[in-house]
C-alpha atoms as a printed R data frame, in Angstrom:
   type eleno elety resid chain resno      x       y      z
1  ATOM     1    CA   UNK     A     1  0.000   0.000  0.000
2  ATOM     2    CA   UNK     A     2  1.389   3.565 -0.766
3  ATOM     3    CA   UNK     A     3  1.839   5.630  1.868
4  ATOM     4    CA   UNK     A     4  0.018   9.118  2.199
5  ATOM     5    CA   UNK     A     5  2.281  11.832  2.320
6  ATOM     6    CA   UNK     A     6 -0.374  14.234  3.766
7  ATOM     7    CA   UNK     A     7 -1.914  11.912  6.957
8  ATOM     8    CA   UNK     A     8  0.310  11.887 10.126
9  ATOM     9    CA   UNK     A     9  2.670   8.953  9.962
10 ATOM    10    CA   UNK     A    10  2.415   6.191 12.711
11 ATOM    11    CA   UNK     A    11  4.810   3.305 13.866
12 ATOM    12    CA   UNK     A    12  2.912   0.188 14.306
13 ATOM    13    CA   UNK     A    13  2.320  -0.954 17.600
14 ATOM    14    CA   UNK     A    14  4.773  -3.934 17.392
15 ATOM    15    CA   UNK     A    15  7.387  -2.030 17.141
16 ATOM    16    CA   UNK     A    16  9.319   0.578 19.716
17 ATOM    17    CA   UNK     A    17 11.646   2.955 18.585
18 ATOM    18    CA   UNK     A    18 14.913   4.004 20.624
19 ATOM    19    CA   UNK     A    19 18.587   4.768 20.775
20 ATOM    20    CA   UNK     A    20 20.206   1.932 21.667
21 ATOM    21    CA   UNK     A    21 23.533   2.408 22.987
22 ATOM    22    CA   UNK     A    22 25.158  -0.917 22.705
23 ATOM    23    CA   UNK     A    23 24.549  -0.253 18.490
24 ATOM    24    CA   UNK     A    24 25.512   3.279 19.004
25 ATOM    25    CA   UNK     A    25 22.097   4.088 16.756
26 ATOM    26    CA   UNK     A    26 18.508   4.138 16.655
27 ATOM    27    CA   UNK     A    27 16.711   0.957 16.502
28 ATOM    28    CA   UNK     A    28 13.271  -0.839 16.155
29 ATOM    29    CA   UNK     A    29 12.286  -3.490 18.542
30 ATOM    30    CA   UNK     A    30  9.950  -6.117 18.002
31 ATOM    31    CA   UNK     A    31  9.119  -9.610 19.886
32 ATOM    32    CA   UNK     A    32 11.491 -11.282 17.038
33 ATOM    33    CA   UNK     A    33 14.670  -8.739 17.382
34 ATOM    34    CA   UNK     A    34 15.516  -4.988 16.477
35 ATOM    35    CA   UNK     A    35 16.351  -3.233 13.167
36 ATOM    36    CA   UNK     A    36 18.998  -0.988 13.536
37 ATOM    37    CA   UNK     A    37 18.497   2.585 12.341
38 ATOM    38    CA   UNK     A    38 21.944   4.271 11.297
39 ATOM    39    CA   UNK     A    39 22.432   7.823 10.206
40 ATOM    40    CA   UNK     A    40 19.862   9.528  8.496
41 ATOM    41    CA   UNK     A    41 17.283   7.008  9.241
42 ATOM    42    CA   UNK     A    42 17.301   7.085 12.714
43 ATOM    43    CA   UNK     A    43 16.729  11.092 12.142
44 ATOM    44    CA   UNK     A    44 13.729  10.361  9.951
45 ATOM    45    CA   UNK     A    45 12.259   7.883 12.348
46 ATOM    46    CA   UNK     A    46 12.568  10.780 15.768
47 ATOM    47    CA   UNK     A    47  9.520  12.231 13.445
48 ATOM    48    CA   UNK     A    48  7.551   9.141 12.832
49 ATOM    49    CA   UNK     A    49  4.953  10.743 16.466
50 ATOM    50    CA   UNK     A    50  1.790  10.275 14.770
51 ATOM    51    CA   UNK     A    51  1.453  14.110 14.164
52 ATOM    52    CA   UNK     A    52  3.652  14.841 11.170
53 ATOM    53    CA   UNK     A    53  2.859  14.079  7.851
54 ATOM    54    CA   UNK     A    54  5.544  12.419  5.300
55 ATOM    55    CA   UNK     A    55  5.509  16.334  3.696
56 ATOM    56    CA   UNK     A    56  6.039  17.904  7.373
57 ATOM    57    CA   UNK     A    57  8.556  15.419  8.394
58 ATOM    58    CA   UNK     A    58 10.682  16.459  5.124
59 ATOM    59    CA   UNK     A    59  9.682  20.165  5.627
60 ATOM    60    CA   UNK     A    60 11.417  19.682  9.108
61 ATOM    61    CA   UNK     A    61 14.311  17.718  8.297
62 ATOM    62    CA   UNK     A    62 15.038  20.988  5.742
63 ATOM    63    CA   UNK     A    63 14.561  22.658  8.165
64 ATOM    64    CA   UNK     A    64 17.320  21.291 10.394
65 ATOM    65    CA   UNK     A    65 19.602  20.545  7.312
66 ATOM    66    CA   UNK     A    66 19.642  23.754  5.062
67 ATOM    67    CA   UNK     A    67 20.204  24.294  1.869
68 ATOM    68    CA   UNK     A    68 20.309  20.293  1.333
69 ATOM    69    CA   UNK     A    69 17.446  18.942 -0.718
70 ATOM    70    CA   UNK     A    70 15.985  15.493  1.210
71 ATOM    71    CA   UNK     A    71 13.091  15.241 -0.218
72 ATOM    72    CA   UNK     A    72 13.354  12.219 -2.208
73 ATOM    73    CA   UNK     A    73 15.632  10.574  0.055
74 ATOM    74    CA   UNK     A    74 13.013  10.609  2.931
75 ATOM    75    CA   UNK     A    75 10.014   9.579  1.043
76 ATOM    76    CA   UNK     A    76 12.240   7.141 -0.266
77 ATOM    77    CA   UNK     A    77 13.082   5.977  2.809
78 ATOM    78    CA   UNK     A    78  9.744   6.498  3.874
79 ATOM    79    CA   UNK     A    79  8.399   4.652  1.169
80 ATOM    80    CA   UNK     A    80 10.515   1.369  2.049
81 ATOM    81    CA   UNK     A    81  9.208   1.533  5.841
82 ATOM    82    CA   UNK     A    82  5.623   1.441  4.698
83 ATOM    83    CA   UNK     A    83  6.587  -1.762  2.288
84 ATOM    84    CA   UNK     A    84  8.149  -3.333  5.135
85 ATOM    85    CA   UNK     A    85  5.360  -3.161  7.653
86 ATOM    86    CA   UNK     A    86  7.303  -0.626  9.981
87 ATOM    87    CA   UNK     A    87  4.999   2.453  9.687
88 ATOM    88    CA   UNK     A    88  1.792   3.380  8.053
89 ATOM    89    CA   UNK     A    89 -0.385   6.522  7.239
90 ATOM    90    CA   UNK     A    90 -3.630   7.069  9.295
């Protein structure tokens, strides 16, 4: 399913996001393990509350990172979560 890029992005319930220090990144936890979440990623996923849309999670991350053009990046990235099962537009 594609995601909406104007409904608030949500993480589904099986999964917890944190910083784990032992992987010195962000991860996801589930009952079966954890993804880890280096770099950018992990930045992308601190915005995945269930308030911002994909468009005002990019507007922010511009925000934050001027004159760099993420656009494509983070829906791409975005994009992949959704596929996997990880997140999901309300």
């Amino acid at each position: 399913m594609t995601l909406d890029v104007t409904k608030p992005i949500v993480l589904e319930r099986q999964f917890r996001f944190q910083f784990e220090p032992a992987q010195d990144c962000y991860v996801l936890l589930y009952p079966e393990g954890l993804i880890k979440l280096p770099g950018s990623s992990g930045e992308i996923m601190k915005l995945v509350d269930g308030k911002l849309s994909a468009n005002e999670i990019i507007s922010q991350l511009e925000t934050t990172f001027p004159g760099v053009d993420l656009k494509q990046d983070v829906l791409d990235f975005l994009e992949n979560a959704n596929d996997k099962g990880w997140i999901r537009s309300e």
